[in-house]
VEXKEDO-977357 format. One record per atom (N, C-alpha, C, CB): x, y, z; residue number from 1; atom name; chain. Coordinates in steps of 0.1 Angstrom, whole numbers, m for minus. Glycine has a CB too. Layout:
REM VEXKEDO-977357
+-------+-------+-------+-----+------+-----+
!     x !     y !     z ! seq ! atom ! mol !
+-------+-------+-------+-----+------+-----+
!     X !     Y !     Z ! NUM !   CA !   A !
...
+-------+-------+-------+-----+------+-----+
***
This chain:
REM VEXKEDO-977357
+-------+-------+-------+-----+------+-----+
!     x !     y !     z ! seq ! atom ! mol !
+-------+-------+-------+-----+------+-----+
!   252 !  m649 !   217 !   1 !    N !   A !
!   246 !  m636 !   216 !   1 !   CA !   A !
!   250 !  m627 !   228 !   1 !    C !   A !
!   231 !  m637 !   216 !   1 !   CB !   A !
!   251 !  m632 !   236 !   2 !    N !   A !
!   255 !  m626 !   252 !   2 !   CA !   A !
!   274 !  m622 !   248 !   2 !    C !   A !
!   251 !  m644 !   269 !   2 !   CB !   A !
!   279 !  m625 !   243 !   3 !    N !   A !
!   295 !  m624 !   238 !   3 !   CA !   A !
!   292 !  m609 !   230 !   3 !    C !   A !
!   300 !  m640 !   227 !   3 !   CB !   A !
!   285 !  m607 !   220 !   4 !    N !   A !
!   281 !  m595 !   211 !   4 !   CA !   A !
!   276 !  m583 !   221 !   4 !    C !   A !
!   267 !  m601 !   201 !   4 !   CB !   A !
!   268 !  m582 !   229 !   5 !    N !   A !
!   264 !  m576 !   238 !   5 !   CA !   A !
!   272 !  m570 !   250 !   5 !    C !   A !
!   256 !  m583 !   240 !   5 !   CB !   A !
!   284 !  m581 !   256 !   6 !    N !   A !
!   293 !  m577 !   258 !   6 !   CA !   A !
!   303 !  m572 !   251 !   6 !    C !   A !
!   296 !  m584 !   263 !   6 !   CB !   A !
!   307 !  m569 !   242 !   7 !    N !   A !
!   318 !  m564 !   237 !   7 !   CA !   A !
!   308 !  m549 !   233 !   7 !    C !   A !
!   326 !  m573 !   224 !   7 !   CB !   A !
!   299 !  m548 !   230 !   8 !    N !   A !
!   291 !  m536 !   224 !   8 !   CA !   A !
!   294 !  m529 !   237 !   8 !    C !   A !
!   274 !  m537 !   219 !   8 !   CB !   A !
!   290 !  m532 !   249 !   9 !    N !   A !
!   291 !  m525 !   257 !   9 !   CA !   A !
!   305 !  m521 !   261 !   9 !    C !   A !
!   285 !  m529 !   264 !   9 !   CB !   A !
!   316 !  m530 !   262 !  10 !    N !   A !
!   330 !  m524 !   262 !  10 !   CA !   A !
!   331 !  m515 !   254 !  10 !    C !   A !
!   341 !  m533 !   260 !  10 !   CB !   A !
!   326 !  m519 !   245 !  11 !    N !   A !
!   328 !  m503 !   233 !  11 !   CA !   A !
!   322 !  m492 !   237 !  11 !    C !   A !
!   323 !  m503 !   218 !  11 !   CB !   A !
!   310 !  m491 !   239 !  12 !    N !   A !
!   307 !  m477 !   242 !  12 !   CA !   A !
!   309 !  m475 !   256 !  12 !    C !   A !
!   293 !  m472 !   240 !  12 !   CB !   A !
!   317 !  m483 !   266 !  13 !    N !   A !
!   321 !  m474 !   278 !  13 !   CA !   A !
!   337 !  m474 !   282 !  13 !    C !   A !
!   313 !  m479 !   292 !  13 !   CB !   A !
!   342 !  m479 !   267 !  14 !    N !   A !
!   360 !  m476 !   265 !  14 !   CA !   A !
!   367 !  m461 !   263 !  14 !    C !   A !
!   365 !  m485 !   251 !  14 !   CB !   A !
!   374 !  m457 !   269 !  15 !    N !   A !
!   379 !  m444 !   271 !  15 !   CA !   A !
!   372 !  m432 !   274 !  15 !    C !   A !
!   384 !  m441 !   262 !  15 !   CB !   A !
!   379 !  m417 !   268 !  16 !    N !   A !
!   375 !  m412 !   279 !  16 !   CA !   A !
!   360 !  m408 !   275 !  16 !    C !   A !
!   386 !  m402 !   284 !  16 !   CB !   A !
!   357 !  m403 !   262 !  17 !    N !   A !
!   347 !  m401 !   268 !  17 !   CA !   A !
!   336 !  m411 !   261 !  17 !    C !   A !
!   345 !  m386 !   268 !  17 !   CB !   A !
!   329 !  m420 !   263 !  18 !    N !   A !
!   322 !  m428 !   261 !  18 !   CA !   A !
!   308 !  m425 !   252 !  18 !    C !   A !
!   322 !  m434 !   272 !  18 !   CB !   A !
!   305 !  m437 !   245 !  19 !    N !   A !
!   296 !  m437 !   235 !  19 !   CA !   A !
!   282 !  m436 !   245 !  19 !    C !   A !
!   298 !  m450 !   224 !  19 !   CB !   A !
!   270 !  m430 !   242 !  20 !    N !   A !
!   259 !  m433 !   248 !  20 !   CA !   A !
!   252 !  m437 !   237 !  20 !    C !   A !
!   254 !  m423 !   256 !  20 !   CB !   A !
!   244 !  m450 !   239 !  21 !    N !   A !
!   235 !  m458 !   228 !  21 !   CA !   A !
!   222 !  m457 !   240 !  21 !    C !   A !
!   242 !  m478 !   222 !  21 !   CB !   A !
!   212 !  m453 !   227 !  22 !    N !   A !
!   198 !  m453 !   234 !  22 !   CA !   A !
!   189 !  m463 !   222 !  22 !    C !   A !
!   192 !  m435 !   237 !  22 !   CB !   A !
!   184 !  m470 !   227 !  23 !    N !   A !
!   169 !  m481 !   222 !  23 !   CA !   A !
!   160 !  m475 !   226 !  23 !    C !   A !
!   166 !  m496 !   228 !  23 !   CB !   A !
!   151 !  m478 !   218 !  24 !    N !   A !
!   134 !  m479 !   223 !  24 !   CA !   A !
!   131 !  m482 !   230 !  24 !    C !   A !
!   126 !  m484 !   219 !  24 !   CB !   A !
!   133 !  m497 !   234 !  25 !    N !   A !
!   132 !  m507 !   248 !  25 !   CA !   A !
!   136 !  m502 !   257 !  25 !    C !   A !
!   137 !  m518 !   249 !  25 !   CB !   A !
!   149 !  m496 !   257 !  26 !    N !   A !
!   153 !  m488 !   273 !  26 !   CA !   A !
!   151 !  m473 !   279 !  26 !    C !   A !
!   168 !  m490 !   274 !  26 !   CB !   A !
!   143 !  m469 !   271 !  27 !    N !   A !
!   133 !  m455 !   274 !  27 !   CA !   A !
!   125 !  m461 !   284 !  27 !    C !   A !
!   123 !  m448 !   262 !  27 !   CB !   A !
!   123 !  m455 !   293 !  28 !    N !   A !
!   108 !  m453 !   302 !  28 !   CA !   A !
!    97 !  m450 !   294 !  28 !    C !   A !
!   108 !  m442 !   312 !  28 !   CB !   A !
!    85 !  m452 !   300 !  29 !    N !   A !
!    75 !  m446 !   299 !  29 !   CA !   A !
!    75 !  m428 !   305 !  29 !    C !   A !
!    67 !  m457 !   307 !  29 !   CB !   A !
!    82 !  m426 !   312 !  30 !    N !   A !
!    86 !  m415 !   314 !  30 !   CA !   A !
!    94 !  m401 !   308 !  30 !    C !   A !
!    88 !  m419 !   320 !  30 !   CB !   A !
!   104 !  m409 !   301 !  31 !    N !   A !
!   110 !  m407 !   291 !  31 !   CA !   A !
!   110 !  m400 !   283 !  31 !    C !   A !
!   111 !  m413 !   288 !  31 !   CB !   A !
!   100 !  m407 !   273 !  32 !    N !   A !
!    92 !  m404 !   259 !  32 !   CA !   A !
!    82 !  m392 !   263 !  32 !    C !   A !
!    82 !  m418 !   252 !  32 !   CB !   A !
!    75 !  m392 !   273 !  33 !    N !   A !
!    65 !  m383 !   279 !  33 !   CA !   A !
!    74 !  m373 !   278 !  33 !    C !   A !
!    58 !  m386 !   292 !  33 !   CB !   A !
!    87 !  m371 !   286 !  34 !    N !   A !
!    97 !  m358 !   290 !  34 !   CA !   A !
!   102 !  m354 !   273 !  34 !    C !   A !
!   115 !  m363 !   303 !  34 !   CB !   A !
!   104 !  m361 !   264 !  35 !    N !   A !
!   109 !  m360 !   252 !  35 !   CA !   A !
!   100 !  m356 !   246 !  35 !    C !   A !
!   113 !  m371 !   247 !  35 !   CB !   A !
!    87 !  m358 !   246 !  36 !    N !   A !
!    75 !  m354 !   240 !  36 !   CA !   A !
!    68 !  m338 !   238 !  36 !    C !   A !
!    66 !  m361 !   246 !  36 !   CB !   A !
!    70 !  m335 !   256 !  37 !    N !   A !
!    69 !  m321 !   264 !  37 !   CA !   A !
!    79 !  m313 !   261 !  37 !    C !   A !
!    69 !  m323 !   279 !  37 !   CB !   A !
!    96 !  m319 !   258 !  38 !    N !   A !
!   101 !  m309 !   253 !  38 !   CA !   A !
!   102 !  m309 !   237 !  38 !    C !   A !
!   113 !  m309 !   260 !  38 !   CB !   A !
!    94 !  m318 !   232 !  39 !    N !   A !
!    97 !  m311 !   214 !  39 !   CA !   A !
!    83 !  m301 !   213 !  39 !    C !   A !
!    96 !  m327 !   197 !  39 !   CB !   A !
!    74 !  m305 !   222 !  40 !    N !   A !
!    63 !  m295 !   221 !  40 !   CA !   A !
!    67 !  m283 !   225 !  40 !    C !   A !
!    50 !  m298 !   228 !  40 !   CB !   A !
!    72 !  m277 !   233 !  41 !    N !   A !
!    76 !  m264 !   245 !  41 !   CA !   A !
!    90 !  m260 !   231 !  41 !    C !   A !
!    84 !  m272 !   268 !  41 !   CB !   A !
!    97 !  m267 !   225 !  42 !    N !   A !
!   106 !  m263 !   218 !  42 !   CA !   A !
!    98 !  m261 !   201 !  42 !    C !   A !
!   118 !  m273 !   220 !  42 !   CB !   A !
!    87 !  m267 !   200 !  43 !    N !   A !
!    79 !  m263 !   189 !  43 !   CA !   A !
!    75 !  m249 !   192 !  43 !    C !   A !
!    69 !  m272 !   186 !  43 !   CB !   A !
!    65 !  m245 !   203 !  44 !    N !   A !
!    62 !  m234 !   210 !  44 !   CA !   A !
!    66 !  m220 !   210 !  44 !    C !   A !
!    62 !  m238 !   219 !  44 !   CB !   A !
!    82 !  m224 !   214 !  45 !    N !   A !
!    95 !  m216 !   214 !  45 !   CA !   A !
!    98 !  m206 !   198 !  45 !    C !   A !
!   108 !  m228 !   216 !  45 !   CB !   A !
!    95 !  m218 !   189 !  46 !    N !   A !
!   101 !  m215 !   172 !  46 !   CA !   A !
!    84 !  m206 !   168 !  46 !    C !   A !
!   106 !  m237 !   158 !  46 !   CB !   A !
!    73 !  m209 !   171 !  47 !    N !   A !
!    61 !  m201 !   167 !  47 !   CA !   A !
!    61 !  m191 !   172 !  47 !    C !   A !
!    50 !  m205 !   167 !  47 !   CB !   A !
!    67 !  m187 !   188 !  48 !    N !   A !
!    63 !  m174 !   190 !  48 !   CA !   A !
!    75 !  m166 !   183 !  48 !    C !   A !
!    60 !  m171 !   205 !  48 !   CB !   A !
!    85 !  m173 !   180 !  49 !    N !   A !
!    98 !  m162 !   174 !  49 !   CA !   A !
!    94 !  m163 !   164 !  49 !    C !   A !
!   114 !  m164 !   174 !  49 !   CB !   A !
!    85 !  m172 !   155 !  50 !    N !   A !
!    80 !  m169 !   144 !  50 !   CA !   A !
!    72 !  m153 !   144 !  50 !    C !   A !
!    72 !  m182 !   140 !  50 !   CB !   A !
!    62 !  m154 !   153 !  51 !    N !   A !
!    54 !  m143 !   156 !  51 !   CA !   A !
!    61 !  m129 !   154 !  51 !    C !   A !
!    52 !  m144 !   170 !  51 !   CB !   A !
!    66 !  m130 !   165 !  52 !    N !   A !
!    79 !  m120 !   170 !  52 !   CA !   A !
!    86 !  m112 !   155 !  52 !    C !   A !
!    93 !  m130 !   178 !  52 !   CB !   A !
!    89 !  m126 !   149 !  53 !    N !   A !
!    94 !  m117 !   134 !  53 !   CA !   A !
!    84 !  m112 !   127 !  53 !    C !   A !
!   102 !  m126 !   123 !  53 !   CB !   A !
!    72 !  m119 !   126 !  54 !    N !   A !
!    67 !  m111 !   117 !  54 !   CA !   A !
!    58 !   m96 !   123 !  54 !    C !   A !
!    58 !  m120 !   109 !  54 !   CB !   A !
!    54 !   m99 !   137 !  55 !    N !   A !
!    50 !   m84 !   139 !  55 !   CA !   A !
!    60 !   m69 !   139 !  55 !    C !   A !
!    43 !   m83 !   152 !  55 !   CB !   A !
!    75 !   m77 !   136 !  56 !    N !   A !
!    84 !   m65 !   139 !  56 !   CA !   A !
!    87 !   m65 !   122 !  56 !    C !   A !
!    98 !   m67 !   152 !  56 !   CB !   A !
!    92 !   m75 !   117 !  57 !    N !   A !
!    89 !   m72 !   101 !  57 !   CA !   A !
!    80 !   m68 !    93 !  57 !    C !   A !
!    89 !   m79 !    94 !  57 !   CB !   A !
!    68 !   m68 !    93 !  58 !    N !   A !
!    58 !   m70 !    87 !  58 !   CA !   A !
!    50 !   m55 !    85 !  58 !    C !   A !
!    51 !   m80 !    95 !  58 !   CB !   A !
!    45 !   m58 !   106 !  59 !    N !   A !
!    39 !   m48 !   107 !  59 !   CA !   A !
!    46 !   m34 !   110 !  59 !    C !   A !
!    29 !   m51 !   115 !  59 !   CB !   A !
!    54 !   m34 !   118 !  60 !    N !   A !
!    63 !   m20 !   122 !  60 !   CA !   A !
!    69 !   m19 !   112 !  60 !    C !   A !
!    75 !   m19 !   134 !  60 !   CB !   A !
!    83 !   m23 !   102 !  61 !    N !   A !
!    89 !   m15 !    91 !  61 !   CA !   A !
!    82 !   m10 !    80 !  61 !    C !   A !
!    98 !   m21 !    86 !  61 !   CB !   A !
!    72 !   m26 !    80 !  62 !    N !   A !
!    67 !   m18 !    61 !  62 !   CA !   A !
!    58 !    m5 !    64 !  62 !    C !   A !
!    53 !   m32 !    50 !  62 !   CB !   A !
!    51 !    m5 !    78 !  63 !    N !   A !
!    42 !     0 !    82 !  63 !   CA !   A !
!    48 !    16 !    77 !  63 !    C !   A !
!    39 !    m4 !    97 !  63 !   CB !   A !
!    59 !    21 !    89 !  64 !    N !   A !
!    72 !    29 !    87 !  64 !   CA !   A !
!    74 !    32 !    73 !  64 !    C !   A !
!    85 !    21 !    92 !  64 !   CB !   A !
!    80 !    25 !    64 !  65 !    N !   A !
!    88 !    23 !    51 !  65 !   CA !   A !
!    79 !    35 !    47 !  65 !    C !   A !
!    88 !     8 !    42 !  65 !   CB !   A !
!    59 !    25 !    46 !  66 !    N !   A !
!    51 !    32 !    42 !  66 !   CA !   A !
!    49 !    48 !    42 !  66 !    C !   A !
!    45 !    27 !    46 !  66 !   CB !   A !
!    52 !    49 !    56 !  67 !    N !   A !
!    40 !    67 !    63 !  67 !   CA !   A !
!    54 !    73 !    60 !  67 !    C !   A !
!    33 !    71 !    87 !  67 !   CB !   A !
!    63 !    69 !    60 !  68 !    N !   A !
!    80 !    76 !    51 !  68 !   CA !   A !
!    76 !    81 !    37 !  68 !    C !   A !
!    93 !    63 !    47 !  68 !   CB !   A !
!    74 !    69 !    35 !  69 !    N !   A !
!    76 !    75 !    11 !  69 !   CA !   A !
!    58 !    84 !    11 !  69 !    C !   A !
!    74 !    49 !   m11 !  69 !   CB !   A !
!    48 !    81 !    22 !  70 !    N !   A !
!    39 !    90 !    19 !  70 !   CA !   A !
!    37 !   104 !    22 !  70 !    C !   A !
!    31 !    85 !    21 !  70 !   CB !   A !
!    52 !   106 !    34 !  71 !    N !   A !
!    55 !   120 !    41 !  71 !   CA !   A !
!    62 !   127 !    28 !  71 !    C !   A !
!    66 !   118 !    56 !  71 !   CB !   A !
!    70 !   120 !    23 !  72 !    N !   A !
!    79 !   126 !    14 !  72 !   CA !   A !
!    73 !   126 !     1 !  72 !    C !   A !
!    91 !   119 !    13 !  72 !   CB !   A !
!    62 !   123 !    m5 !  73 !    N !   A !
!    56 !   125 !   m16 !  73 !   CA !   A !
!    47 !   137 !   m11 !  73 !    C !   A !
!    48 !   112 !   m22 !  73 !   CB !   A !
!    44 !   138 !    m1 !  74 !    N !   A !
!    30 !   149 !     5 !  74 !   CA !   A !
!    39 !   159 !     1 !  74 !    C !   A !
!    24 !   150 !    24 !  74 !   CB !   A !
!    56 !   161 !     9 !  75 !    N !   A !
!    63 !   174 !    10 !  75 !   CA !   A !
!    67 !   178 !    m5 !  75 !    C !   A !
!    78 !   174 !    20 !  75 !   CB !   A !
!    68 !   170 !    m9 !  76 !    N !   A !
!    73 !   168 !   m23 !  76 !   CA !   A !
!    64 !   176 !   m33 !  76 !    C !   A !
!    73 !   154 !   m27 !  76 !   CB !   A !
!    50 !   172 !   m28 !  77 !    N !   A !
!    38 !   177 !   m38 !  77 !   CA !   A !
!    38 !   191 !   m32 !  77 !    C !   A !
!    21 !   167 !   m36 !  77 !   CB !   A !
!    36 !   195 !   m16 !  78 !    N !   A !
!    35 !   207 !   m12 !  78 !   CA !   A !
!    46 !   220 !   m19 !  78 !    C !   A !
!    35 !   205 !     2 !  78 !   CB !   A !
!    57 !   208 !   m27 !  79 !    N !   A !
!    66 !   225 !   m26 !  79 !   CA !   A !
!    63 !   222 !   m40 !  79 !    C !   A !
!    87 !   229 !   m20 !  79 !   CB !   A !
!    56 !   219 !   m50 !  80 !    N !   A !
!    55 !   218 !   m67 !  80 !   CA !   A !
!    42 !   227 !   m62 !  80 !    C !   A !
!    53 !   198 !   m77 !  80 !   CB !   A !
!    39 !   230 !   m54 !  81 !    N !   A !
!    21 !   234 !   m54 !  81 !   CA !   A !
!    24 !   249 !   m52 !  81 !    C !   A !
!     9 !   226 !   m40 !  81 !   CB !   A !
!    39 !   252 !   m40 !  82 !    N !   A !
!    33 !   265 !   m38 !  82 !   CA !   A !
!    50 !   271 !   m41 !  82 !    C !   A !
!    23 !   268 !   m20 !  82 !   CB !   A !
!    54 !   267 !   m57 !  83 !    N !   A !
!    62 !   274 !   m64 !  83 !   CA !   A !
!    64 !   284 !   m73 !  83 !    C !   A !
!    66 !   268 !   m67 !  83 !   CB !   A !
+-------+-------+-------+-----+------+-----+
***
């Protein structure tokens, strides 16, 4: 078994740029904690740009789109009214 283990390792540290193999077993306890903190802080990241899109989609254009087609139906109505 020790023969297998040696050659794995010649392999991932043969040329130039070498394989990095990660286990379970050879994480820290520290590790997983840093791995953990950053999928949370990178979950965090994706909900506020979630945010972000929708108060600028949502609420500013349709908002916009809206007070537009109801400016232009008002002017619309005002010149049928006083023709």
């Amino acid at each position: 078994m020790t023969s297998v283990i040696d050659i794995s390792q010649r392999i991932t540290t043969k040329g130039e740029n070498p394989l990095i193999v990660f286990t379970k077993s050879k994480q820290s306890q520290e590790n997983s904690k840093l791995e953990r903190r950053l999928q949370e802080l990178k979950f965090k990241q994706e909900l506020r740009k979630d945010w972000i899109l929708f108060i600028v989609r949502d609420v500013v254009i349709y908002s916009t789109i809206i007070l537009f087609i109801l400016a232009a139906s008002g002017y619309s109505l005002f010149m049928h009214i006083y023709r």
